[in-house]
C-alpha positions as CSV (number, residue, x, y, z in Angstrom):
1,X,4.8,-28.6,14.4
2,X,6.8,-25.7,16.0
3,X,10.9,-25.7,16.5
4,X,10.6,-26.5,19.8
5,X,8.1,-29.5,19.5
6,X,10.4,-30.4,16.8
7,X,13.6,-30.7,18.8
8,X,12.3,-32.3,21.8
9,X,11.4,-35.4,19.7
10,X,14.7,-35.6,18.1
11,X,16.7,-35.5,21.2
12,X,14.3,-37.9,22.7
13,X,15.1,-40.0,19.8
14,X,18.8,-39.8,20.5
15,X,18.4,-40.5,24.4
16,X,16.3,-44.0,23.3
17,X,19.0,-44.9,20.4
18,X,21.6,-44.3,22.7
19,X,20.1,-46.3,25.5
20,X,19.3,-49.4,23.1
21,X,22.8,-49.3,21.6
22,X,24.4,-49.7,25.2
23,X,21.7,-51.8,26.7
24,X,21.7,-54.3,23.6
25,X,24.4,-56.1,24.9
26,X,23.3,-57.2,28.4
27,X,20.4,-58.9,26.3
28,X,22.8,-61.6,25.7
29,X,22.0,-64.2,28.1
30,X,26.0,-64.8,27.4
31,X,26.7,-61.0,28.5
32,X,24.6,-61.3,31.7
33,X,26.8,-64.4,32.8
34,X,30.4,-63.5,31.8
35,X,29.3,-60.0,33.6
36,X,27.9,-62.0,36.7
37,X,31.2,-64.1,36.9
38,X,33.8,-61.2,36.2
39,X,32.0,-59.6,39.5
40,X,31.7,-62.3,41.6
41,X,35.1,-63.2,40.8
42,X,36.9,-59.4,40.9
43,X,34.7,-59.2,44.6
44,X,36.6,-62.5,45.8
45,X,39.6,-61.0,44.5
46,X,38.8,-57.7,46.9
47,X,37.7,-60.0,49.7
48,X,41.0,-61.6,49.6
49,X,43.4,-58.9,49.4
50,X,40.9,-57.5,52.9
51,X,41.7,-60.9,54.3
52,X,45.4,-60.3,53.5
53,X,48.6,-62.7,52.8
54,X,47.9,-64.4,56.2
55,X,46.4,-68.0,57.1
56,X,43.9,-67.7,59.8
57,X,43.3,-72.0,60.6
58,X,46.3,-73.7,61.5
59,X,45.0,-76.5,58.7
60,X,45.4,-73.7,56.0
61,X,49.2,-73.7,57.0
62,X,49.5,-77.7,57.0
63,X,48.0,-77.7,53.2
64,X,50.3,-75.4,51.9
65,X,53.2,-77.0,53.5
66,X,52.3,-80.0,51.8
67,X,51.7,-78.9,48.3
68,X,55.3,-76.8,48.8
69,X,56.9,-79.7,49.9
70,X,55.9,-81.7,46.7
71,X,56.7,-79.3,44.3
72,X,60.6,-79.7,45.7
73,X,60.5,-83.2,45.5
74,X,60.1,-83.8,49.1
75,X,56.7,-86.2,48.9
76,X,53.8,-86.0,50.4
77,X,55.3,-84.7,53.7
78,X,54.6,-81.9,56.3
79,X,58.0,-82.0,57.2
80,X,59.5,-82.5,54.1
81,X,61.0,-85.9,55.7
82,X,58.2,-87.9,56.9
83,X,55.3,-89.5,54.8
84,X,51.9,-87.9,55.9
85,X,48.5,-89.7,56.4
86,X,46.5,-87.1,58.8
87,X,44.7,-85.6,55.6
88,X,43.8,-86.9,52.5
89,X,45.6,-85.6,49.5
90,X,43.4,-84.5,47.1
91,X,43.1,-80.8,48.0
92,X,47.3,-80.5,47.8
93,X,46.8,-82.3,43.9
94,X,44.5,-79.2,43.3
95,X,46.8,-76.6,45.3
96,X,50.3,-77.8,43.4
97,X,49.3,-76.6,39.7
98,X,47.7,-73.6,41.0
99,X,51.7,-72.4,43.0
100,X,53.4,-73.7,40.3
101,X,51.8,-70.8,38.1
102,X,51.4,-68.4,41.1
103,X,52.8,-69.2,45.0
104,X,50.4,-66.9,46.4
105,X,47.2,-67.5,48.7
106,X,45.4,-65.0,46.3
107,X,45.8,-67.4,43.7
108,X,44.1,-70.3,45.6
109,X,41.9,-67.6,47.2
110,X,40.7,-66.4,43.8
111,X,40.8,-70.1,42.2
112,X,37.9,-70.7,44.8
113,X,35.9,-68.4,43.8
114,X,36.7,-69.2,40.6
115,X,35.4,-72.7,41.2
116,X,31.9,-71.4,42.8
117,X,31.5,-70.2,39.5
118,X,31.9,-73.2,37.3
119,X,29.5,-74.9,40.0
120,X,26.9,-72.7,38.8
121,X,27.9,-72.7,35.1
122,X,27.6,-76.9,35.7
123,X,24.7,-77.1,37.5
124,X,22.7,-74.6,35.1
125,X,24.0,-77.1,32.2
126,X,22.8,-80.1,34.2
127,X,19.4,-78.4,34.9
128,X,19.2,-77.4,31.3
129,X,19.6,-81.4,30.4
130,X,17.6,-82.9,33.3
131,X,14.0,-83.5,31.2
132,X,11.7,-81.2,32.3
133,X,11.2,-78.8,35.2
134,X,10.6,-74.6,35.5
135,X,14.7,-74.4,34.8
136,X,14.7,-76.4,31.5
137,X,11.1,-74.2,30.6
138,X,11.2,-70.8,31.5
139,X,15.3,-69.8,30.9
140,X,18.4,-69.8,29.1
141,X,21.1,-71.9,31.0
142,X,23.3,-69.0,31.2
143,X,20.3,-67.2,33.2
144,X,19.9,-70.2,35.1
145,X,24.2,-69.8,36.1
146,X,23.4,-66.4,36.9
147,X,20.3,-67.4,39.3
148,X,22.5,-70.2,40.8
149,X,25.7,-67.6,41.6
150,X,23.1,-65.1,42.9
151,X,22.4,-67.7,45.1
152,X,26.3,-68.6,46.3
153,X,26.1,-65.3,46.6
154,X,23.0,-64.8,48.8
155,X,24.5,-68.2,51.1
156,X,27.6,-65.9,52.7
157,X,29.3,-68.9,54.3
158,X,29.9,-70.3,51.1
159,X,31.7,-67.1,50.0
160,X,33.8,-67.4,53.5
161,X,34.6,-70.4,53.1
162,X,36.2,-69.9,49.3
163,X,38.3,-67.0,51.4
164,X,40.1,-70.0,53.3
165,X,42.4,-72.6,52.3
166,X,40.0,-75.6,53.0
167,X,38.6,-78.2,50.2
168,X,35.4,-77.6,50.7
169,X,34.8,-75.4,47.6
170,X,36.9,-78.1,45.3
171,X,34.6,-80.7,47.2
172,X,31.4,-79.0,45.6
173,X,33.3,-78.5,42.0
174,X,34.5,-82.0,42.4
175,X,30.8,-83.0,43.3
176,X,29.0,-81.1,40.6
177,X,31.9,-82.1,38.0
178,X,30.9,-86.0,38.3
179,X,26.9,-85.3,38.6
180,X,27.7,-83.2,34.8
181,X,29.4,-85.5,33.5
182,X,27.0,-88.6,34.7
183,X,24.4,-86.2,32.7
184,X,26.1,-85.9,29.4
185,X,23.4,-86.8,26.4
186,X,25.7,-89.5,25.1
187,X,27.5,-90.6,27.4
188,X,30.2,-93.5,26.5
189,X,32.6,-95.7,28.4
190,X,35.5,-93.1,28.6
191,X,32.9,-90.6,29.9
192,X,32.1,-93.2,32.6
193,X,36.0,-93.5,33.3
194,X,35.9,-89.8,33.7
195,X,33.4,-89.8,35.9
196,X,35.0,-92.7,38.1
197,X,38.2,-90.5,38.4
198,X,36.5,-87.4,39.5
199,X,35.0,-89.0,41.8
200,X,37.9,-91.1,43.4
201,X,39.2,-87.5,43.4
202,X,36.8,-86.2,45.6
203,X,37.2,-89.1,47.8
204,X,40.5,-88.1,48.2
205,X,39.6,-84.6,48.8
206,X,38.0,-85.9,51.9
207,X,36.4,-88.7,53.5
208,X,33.3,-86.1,54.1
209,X,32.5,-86.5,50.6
210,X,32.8,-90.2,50.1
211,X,29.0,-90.6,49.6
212,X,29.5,-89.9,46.4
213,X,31.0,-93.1,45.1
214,X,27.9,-95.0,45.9
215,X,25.6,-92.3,44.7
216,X,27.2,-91.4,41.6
217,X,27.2,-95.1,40.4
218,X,23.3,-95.5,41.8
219,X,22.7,-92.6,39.4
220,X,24.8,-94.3,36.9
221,X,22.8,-97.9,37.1
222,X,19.4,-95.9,37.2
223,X,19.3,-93.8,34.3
224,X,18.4,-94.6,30.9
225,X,21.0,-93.2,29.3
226,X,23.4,-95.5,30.7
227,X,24.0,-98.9,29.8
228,X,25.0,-101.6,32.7
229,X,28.5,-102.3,31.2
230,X,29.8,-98.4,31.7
231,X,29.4,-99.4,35.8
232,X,32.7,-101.1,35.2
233,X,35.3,-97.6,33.7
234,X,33.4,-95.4,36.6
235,X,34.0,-98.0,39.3
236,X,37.9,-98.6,37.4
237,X,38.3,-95.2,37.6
238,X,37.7,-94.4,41.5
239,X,39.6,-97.9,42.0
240,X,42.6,-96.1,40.3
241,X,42.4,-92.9,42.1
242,X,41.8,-94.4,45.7
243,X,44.5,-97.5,44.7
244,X,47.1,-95.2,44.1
245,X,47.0,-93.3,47.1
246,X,46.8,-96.7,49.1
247,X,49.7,-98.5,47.2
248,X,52.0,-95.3,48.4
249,X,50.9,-95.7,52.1
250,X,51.2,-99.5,51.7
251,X,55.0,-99.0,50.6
252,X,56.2,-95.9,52.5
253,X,54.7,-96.9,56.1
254,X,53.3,-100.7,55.8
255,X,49.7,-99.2,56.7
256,X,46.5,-100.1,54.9
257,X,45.1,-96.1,54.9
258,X,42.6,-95.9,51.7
259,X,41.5,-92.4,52.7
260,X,43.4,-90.5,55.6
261,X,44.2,-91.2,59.2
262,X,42.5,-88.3,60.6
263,X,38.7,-90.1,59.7
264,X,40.3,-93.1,61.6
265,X,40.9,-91.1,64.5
266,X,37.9,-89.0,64.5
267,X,36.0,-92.2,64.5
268,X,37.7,-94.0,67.4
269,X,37.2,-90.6,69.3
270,X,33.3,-90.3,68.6
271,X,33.7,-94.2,69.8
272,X,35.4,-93.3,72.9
273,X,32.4,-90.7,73.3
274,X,29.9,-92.6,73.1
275,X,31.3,-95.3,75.2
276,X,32.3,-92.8,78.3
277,X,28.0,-92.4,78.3
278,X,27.9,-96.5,78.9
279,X,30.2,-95.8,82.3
280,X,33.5,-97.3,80.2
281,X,36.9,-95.8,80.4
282,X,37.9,-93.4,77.9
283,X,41.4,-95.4,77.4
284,X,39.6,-98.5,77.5
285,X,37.0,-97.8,74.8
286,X,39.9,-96.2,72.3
287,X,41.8,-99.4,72.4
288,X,38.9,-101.6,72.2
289,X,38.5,-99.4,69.2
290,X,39.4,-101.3,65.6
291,X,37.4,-100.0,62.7
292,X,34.5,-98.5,61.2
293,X,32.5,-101.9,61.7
294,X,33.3,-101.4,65.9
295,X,31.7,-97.7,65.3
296,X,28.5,-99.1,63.3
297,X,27.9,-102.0,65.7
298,X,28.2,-99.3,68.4
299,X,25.6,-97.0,67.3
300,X,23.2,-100.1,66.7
301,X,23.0,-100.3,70.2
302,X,22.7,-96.7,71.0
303,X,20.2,-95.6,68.7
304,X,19.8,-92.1,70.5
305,X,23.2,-91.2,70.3
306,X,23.0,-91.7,66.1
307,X,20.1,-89.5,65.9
308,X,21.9,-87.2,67.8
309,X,24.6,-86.9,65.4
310,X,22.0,-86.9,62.5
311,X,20.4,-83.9,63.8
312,X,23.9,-82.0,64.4
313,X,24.4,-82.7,60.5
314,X,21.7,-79.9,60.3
315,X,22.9,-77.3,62.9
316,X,23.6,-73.8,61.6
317,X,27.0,-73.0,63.4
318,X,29.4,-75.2,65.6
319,X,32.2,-73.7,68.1
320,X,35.1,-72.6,65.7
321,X,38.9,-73.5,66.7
322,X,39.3,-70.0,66.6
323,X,37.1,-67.9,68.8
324,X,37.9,-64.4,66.9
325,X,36.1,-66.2,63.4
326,X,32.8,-66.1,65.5
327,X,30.7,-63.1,66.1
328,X,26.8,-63.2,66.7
329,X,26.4,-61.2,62.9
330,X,28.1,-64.3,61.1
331,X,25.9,-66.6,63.3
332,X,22.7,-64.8,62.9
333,X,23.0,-64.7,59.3
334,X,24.3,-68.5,58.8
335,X,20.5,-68.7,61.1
336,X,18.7,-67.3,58.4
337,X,19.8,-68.5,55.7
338,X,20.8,-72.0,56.4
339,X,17.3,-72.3,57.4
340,X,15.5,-70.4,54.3
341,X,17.6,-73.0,52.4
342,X,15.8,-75.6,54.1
343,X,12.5,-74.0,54.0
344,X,12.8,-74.0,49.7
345,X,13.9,-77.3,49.8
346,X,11.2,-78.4,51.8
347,X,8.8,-76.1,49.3
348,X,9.7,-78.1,46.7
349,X,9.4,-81.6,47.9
350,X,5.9,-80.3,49.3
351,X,5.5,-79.6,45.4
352,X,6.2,-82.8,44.2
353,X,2.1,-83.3,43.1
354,X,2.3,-80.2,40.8
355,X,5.9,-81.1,39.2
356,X,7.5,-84.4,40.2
357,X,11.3,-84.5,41.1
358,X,13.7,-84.4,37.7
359,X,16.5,-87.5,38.2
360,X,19.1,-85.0,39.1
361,X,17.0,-83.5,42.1
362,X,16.3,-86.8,43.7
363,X,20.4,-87.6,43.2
364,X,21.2,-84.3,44.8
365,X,19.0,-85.0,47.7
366,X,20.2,-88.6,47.9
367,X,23.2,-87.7,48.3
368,X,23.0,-85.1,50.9
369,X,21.2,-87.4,53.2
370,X,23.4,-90.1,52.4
371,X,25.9,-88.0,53.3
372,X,24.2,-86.7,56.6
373,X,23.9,-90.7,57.6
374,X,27.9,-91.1,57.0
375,X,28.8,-87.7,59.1
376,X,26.6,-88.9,61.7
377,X,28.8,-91.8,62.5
378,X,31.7,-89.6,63.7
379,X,30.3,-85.7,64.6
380,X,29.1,-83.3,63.0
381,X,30.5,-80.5,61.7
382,X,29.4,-78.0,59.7
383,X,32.0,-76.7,57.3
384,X,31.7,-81.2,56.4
385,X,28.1,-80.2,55.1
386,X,28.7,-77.2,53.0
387,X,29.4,-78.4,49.7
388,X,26.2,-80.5,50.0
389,X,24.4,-77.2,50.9
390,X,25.9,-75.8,48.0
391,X,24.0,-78.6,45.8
392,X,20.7,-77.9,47.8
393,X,20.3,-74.4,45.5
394,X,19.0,-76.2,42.6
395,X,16.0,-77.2,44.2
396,X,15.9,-74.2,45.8
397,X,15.6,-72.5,42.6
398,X,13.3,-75.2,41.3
399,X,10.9,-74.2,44.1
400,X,10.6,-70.8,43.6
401,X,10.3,-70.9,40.1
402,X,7.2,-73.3,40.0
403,X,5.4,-70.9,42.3
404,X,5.9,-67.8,40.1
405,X,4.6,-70.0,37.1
406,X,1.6,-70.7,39.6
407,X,1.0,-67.3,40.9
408,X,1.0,-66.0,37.1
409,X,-1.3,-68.7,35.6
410,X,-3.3,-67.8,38.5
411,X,-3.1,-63.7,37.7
412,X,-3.8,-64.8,33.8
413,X,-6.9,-67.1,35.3
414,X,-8.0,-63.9,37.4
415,X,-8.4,-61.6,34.6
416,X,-9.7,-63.7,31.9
């Protein structure tokens, strides 16, 4: 072997040692996820400061108000004098502890993001436990997290909307929360109670998400691993949360408001609506207007106008309060990939045959058209549907990853 043959194997040596020593690491499963997260969560971080210390929504404003106020003792007021109803108080419960360590809308901005990435570390946990499927087969659940955030990722509206000071992303971490902990392997009363909390807590969040009561104790009553008697702690525990928040409006202003004023109103408006079609007075129809019963009995005789609504559920951008967060870029990617969302979903249901729906898919899908049927009642709007659409990615991944099992038994087939 000459010198030079010699040395050229030994530094080739060094270059492949060298390489294995740094890319041993990212082998790790683990590795791959912390990595993912630390991105995804320093980009929010840059994506916030870009945004800057401003509010853009006049709602972001209201929220922070709120949660202020309380934190000096003032209530639950936007004032600081008079009890508030308009929104349900859930999201200010969530923004409190979060100023309390830091008063800054980087802190709630990067809690968001934050919370998008616990969503994926749930849902790849959930997916890991759900029985069978391509996710529980073919990868590690840390994988699956990393899939799952690619896929937040690859959904931009979910990414603006963890930039704003909205509930929606503590609505999907709220969502996911109860579905994980309705999935436990053993679960036991106090995990029911849990669950029953959580979810009165997303209630509370906002009436959008209230589907989740029924569907989280269907999921409860329908799984084996339950027993009939834990329907009682989860359906205690929502009963607590919801009570609590009644009891106050009950004392401080003599009203019966279990959720928030502003789905009363919102309701009696979508009445008025529908009633100005009939030929009836606008001020008419609102005071002929009395509850959610008036809305339903409505509908049942306007069939055309609920569809309607049901089809709005599914639209892929409505006019924004303010014009300058619109441009035709935002709009024709929301296009695309609101509707290859769809179009995955839609794979996999067409794939039922070859691998039948685990419990948790047919929950997650329950409850976004449950959900779909409820907003359709009042109007649609689609920052109401995005945590839902934010659920939607585990079938999405589902889909895809029982065709590449296909298409490679089919390659191994082909050259056998």
């Amino acid at each position: 072997m000459s010198r030079y043959t010699e040395v050229t194997r030994k530094l080739r040596f060094v270059r492949k040692s060298h390489f294995e020593r740094f890319a041993a690491p990212w082998r790790s499963p683990r590795t791959r996820l912390v990595s993912a997260a630390a991105a995804f969560c320093f980009g929010g971080l840059l994506y916030s400061l870009v945004l800057g210390d401003g509010t853009r929504y006049p709602d972001e404003a209201d929220y922070l108000a709120l949660a202020r106020h309380a934190l000096e003792g003032l209530g639950y007021s936007l004032d600081g004098t008079t009890p508030y109803t308009e929104r349900s108080p859930g999201y200010v419960w969530a923004l409190a502890p979060l100023l309390i360590v830091y008063d800054s809308i980087h802190a709630v901005r990067l809690s968001q993001f934050a919370a998008l990435v616990l969503c994926a570390v749930l849902l790849a946990d959930i997916a890991a436990r759900s029985g069978h499927g391509a996710l529980r087969s073919t990868l590690h659940r840390a994988d699956i997290a990393v899939l799952l955030l690619g896929g937040i990722a690859a959904y931009p509206v979910l990414i603006y909307t963890a930039g704003t000071l909205f509930p929606q992303t503590f609505i999907a971490l709220g969502l996911v929360g109860v579905l994980w902990l309705l999935e436990v392997p053993e679960p036991k009363g106090r995990t029911a109670l849990a669950a029953g909390l959580l979810a009165g807590w997303v209630a509370e969040l906002s009436p959008n998400a209230l589907a989740i009561l029924p569907i989280g104790a269907l999921h409860l009553a329908l799984s084996e691993r339950w027993s009939p008697r834990q329907m009682l702690p989860y359906a205690a525990g929502a009963s607590f949360v919801i009570g609590l928040w009644t009891l106050r409006n009950l004392l401080l202003t003599g009203e019966f408001i279990p959720f928030a004023d502003n789905l009363t109103t919102n309701l009696q408006v979508s009445f008025a609506h529908t009633a100005a079609l009939e030929g009836i007075d606008w001020e008419t129809a609102v005071d002929g207007f009395s509850s959610l019963s008036d809305r339903a009995t409505q509908l049942l005789s306007a069939p055309t106008v609920y569809l309607a609504n049901l089809g709005d559920h599914f639209a892929w951008h409505n006019e924004l309060s303010v014009a300058e967060e619109w441009t035709p870029l935002r709009g024709a990617v929301m296009y695309v990939t609101y509707h290859v969302l769809l179009m995955l979903v839609a794979l996999r249901l067409a794939l039922v045959p070859i691998a039948r729906l685990a419990r948790i898919e047919r929950t997650l899908l329950s409850l976004y058209v449950a959900t779909a049927c409820f907003h359709a009642l009042v109007f649609a709007r689609l920052r109401w549907r995005l945590p839902f659409d934010l659920l939607l990615l585990l079938p999405a991944l589902e889909a895809l990853l029982i065709c590449r099992a296909h298409w490679y038994r089919r390659i191994r087939t082909a050259l056998s």
